[in-house]
C-alpha positions in Angstrom: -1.5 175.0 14.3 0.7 178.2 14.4 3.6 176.2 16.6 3.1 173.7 13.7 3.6 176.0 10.9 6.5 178.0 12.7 8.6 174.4 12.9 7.7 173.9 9.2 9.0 176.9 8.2 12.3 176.9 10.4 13.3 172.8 9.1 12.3 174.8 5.6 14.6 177.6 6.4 17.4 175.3 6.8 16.5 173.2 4.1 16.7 176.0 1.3 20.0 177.9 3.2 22.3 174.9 3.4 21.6 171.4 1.0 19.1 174.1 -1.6 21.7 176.6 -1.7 24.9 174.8 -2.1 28.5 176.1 -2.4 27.6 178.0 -5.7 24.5 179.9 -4.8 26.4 180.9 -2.0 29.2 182.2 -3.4 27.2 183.4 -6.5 24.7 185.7 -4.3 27.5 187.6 -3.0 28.4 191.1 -4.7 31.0 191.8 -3.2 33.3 188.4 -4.8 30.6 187.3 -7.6 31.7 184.8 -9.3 33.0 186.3 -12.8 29.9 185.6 -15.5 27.4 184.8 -13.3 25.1 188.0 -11.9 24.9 188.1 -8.0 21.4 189.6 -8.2 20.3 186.7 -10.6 21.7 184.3 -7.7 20.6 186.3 -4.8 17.0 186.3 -6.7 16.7 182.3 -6.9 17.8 182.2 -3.3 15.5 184.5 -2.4 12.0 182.8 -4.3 13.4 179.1 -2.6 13.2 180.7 0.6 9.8 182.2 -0.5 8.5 179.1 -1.8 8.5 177.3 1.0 7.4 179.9 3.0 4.3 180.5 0.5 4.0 176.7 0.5 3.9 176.2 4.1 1.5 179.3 4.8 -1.0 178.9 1.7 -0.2 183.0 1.1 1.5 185.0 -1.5 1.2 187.6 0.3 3.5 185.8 3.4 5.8 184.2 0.4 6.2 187.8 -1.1 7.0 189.3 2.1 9.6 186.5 2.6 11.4 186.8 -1.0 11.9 190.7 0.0 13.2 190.5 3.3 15.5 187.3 2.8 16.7 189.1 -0.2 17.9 192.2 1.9 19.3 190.3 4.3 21.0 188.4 2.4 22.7 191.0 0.4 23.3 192.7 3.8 25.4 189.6 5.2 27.2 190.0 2.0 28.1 193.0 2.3 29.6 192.6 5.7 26.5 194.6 7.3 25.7 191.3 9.5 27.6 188.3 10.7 26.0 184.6 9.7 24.5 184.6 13.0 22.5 187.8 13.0 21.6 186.7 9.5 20.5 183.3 10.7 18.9 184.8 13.6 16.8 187.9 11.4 15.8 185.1 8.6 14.1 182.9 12.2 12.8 185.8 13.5 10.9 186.6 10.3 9.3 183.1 10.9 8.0 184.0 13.7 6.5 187.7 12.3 5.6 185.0 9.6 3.3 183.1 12.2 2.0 186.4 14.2 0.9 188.3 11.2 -0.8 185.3 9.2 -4.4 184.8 11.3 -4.5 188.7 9.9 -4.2 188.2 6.2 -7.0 184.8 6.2 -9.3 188.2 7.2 -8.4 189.7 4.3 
């Protein structure tokens, strides 16, 4: 089941960062060249809740989704600020997957 979940949520991680996100949220999330009119943080925010959509989705918890929207956010707006490269950004958003997977049997206690 947890194997199962973890693939879900990595073909769902590369669903929401490349077809989901597109040239303009891309460019749009990015503070550092935003796109004149349009708010980064209004961009990097709907980027963010895809990512914790299908995280919340896939998991059946808020909490997990919540704690997905806030990372991906900060990572996000990391890469953008030339703090990480694409790959260590690709690689944190995988790795928080996997916390994703090892923390869930926790929260179904709760």
């Amino acid at each position: 089941m947890f194997i199962e979940m973890l693939m879900l949520m990595v073909v769902g991680h590369f669903i929401a960062d490349y077809p989901l996100q597109g040239d303009f949220l891309s460019k749009a999330k990015n503070h550092k060249q935003p796109i004149p009119g349009v708010p980064w943080y209004q961009a990097l925010t709907a980027h963010s809740a895809i990512h914790a959509g299908f995280v919340g989705v896939i998991t059946g918890s808020i909490m997990i989704g919540l704690f997905e929207f806030v990372i991906h956010w900060v990572i996000d707006f990391a890469k953008c600020d030339g703090r990480l490269s694409f790959n260590q950004d690709q690689v944190l958003h995988i790795l928080c997957k996997c916390l994703w997977v090892i923390i869930y049997p926790a929260l179904l206690l709760w």
